[in-house]
N, C-alpha and C positions, 0 to 999 in steps of 0.2 A: 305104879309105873314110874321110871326114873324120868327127869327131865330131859337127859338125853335119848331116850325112844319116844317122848312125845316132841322132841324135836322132828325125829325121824319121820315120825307119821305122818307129821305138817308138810314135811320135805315130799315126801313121796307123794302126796293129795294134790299138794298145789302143781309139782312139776307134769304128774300124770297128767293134770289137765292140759298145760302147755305140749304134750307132746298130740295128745288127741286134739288141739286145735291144729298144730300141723299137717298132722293127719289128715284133716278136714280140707287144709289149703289142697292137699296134693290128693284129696277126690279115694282115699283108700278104703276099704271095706270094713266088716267088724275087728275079722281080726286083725290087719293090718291097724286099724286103731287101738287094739290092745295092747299089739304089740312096739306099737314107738311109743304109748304111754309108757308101758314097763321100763322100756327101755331107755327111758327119760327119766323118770321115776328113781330105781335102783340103779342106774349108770358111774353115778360120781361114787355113791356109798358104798358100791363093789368096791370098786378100786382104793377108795382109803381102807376098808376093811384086809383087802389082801398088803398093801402094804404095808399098815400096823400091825399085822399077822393076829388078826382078830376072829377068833373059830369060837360057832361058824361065821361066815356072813350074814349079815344081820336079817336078810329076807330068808334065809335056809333054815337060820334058826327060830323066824318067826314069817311063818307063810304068810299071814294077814296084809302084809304090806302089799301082797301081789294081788292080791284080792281087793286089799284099794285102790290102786294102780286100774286092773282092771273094770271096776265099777265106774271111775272117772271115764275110762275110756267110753263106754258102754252111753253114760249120761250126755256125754258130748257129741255122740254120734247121733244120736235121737233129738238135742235140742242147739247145736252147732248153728243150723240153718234161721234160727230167732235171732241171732247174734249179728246186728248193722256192721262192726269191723271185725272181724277177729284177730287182724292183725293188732290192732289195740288191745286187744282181750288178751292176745300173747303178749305182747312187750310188758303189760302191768302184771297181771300174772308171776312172768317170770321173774321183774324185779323180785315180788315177794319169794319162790320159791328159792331166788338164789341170795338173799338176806339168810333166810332159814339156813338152808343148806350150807352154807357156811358156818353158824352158829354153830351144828350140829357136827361138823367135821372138826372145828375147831373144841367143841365138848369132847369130842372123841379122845383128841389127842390127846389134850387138858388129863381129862379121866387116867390115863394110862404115862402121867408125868414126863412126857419127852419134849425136847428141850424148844423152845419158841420158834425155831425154824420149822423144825416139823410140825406145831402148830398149826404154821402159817400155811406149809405146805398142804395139809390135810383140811386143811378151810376151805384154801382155794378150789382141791381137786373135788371134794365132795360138792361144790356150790357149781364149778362148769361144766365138768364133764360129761354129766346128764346129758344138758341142754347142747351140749357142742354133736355129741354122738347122734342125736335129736334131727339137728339143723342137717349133718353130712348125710346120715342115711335116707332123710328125705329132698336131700339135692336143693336145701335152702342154704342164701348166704348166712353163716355163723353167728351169731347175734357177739357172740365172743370176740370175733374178727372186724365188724363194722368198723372202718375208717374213725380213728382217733375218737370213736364213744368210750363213754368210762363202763366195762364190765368188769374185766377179771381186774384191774385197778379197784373198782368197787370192793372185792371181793380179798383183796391185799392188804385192803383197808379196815377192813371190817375184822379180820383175824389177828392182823398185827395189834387192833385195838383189844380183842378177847386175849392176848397174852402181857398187854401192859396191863388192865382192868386186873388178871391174874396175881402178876406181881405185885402189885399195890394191895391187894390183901381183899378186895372187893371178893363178896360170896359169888356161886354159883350162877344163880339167876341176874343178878347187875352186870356180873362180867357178859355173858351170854346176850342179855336183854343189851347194853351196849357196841357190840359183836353186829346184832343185826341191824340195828340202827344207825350205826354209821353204813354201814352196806348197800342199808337201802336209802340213806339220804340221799348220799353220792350218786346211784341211777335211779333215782327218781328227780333228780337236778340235773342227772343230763338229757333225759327225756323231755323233760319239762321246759329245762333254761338255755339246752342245744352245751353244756358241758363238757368238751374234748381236751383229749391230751395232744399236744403237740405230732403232729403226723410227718414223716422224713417224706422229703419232695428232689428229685434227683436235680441235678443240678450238671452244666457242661465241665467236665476239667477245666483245672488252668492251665495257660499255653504256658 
């Protein structure tokens, strides 16, 4: 198995779970919990795969992912209720899944040589979109959006670092394994240490 489909796998385990804990805020049934894990899950890795014109899609040409997708969901719907926060259990969670997910959007690109923007761009989308599609379909605020937290800045970070690690001659796995660690230092430091980017605050004209 390549390192980038056990990227993949990580990506879709971990986010599945974040979406069946939403699931769980918003009181929905089995298959309502299956289906915003999936759709948590394979959300980001759609869309880099159709826009690096990658056939097929990675869950089309490998059903199993939807089958873990699904299991997580199934697991968290039955043991959801053990859990004192979930909301905690999301936020760490999704750090790690959106670490991954990026790594893996960024291997993507990497693999198929396109030039460090698109990198950066295929890191980014594979690591939020999930989680962003996640948040709207169940009528929560975005974890993406929260007032001057660091996410897709996380996630900026973490790709533009897998295409310098690239160019420097680092293999596979350092590039990668440094991709996700910067990713998740940055939101697990703003979790943690209250981390934000500067937020625009309106202000009256001048007369």
């Amino acid at each position: 198995m390549s390192g980038l489909a056990l990227l993949d796998y990580a990506s879709v385990l971990v986010f599945a779970l974040t979406g069946a804990l939403v699931a769980s805020r918003a009181q929905l049934d089995l298959v309502g919990f299956a289906f915003i894990a999936c759709l948590t899950a394979v959300g980001g890795g759609t869309v880099r795969d159709l826009l690096l014109d990658r056939h097929p899609v990675f869950w089309v040409g490998q059903p199993a992912y939807i089958l873990i997708a699904v299991g997580a969901a199934v697991l968290v719907f039955f043991t959801a209720h053990l859990v004192e926060s979930r909301y905690n259990w999301l936020v760490w969670l999704d750090s790690f899944a959106l670490s991954i997910a990026v790594a893996a959007g960024s291997a993507a690109a990497l693999s198929l040589d396109q030039s460090g923007t698109i990198v950066v761009l295929m890191g980014v989308t594979t690591g939020c979109l999930g989680g962003l599609m996640r948040d709207v379909v169940c009528n929560e605020v975005p974890l993406v959006l929260k007032q001057g937290e660091l996410y897709v800045s996380c996630a900026l970070a973490g790709a533009m670092t897998a295409v310098l690690a690239a160019r420097l001659g680092f293999d596979e796995l350092a590039t990668l394994a440094a991709c996700a660690m910067i990713c998740w230092v940055l939101r697990a430091g703003s979790l943690l240490f209250g981390w934000k980017l500067p937020v625009y605050k309106s202000r009256p004209p001048r007369s």
